[in-house]
N, C-alpha and C positions, 0 to 999 in steps of 0.2 A: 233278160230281166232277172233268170236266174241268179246269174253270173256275180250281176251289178250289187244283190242283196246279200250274198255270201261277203264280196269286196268291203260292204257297208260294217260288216260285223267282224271283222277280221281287223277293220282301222278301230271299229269302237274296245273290241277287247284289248287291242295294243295300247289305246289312249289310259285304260282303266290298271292296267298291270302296275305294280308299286315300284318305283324306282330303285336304284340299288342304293344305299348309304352310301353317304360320302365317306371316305378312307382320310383320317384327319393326316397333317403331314407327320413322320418321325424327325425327333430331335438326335440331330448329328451329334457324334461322341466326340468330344473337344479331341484336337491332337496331344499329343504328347510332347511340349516344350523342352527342348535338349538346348542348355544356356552353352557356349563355349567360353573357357574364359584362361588369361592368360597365365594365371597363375595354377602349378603345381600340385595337383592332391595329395593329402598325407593323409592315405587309406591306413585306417587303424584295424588288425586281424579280426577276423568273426571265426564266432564257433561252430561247426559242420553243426553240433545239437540245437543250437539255439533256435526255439522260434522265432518266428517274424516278428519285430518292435512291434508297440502300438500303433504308432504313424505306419508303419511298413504295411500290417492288417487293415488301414482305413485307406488309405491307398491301392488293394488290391493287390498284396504280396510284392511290391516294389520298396526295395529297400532304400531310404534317404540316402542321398549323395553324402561321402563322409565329411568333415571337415574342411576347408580347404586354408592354405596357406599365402597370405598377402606378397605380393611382392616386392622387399625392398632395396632401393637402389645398391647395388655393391657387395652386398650378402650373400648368400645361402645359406641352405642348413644342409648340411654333410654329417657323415660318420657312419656308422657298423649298424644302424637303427634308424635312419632319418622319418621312415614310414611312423612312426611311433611318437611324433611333433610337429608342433601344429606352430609357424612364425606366425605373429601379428604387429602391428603397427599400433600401436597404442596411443591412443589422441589423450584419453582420460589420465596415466598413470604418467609422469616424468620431473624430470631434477630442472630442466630451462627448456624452452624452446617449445616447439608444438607435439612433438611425440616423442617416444620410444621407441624398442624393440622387445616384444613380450615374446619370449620362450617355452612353450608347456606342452608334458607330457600329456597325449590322449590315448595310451592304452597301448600295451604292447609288451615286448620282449625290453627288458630292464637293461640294456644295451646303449652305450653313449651315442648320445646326436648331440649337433651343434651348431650355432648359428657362425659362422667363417667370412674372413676375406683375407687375401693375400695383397701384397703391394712388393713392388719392386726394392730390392737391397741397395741399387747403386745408388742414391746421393746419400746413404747410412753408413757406407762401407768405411772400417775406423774409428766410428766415433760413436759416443756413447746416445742411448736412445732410451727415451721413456714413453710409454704407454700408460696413458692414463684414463680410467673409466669411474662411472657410476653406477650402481646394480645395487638391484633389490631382488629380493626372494620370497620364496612363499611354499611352505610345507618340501623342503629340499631332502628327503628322504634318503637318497645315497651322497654318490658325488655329482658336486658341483664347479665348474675351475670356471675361471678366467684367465686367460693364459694368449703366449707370443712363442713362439721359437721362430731361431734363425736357420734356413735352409738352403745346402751348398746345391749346384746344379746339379750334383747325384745322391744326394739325400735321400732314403726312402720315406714313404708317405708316411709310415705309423712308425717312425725313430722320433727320438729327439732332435735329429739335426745338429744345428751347431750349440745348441743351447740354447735359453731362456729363460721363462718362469711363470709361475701363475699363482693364482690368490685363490684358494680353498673357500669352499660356501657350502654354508650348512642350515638346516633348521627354516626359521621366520625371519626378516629382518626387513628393516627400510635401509634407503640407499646411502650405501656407504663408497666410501671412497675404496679404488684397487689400485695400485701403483706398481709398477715394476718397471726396473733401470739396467739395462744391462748393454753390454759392448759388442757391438756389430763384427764380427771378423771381415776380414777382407774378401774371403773365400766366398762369404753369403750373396746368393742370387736373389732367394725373395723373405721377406719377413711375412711370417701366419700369422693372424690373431684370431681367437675366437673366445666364445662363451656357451658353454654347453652343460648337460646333466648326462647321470645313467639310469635313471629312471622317473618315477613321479618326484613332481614339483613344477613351480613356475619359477620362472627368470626373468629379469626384465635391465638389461645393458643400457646406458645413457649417457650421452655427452662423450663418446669415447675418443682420446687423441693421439696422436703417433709422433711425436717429433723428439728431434736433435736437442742433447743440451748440456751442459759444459760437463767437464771431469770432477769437477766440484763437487756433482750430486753423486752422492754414496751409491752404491749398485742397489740393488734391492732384490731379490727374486721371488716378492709379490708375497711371502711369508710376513707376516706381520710377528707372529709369536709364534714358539714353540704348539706343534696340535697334537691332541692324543697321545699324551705322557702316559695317560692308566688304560692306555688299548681297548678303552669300554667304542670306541664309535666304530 
């Protein structure tokens, strides 16, 4: 009987003891989204001094992803700088059709970059060839070209090659016409063209064409006038 009365008080202290708090659930820390994407970064240099951007400090010391560079068919951007330019496709800015090709610097070493394609010399070989574009500018601070050379199979990359020409851009301007007419040697394996800067500004090439066209048309080598007669630029 002892037994049974101790048993009795042992179940009623247990029934009366306070439960423990429910432990609400934690909310899980999102992951960290890593996009991959096909196109090329053009990582602009950072200062070892610099602190973290705003975004970078709201984000928890993670520095935004730089800029990145659209891809467009037939293109690249090359040269001595390319990290220091950003290509884009431009739907808003153009001379016909549905876009452009917007060239700008985002910071860096004042070093030429440039938007490029090459094409094969052989059905040019002989005969005279004009390259024709559209290009506007915007705050063009150093140099600007629009430019072609012809290149033999052992040309080095940073010669002239067999020759060409190119159309100087400076300043502010809407889109103007660039022309240059020059004669293909026989020796040339591929024709270059591009459009590029050496530092701050924007570019923006449109309409650009590459064809054959009779002896009739004067050469041109993309000079329109005489530039920098009083060596002020």
């Amino acid at each position: 009987m002892e037994k049974a009365s101790v048993a009795v008080v042992v179940i009623f202290l247990a029934a009366c003891a306070p439960s423990a708090p429910a432990v609400a659930p934690q909310e899980s820390t999102p992951a960290l989204a890593l996009t991959a994407s096909s196109a090329a970064p053009n990582v602009g240099p950072t200062s070892p001094d610099a602190g973290p951007t705003p975004s970078a400090a709201a984000s928890g010391g993670v520095t935004p992803a730089p800029p990145q560079s659209d891809l467009i068919l037939g293109w690249e951007i090359s040269g001595t700088d390319r990290k220091s330019y950003r290509l884009v496709r431009d739907t808003a800015t153009t001379t016909s059709g549905k876009a452009s090709a917007r060239l700008e610097w985002i910071g860096g070493d004042r070093k030429f970059g440039y938007l490029a394609q090459a094409a094969s010399a052989e059905r040019y070989r002989g005969k005279r060839v004009r390259l024709l574009g559209f290009v506007k500018g915007e705050a063009i601070g150093g140099r600007g070209d629009f430019w072609l050379r012809v290149q033999a199979a052992d040309s080095p990359g940073d010669g002239p090659g067999l020759g060409g020409g190119s159309c100087r851009l400076h300043a502010t301007f809407d889109f103007k016409r660039c022309e240059i007419v020059f004669d293909v040697p026989k020796a040339g394996e591929s024709i270059e063209l591009g459009i590029g800067l050496d530092g701050p500004g924007t570019i923006w090439p449109d309409d650009v064409k590459l064809e054959a066209v009779g002896k009739n048309v004067p050469l041109n080598s993309g000079l329109e006038h005489a530039t920098n007669l009083d060596f002020e630029e």
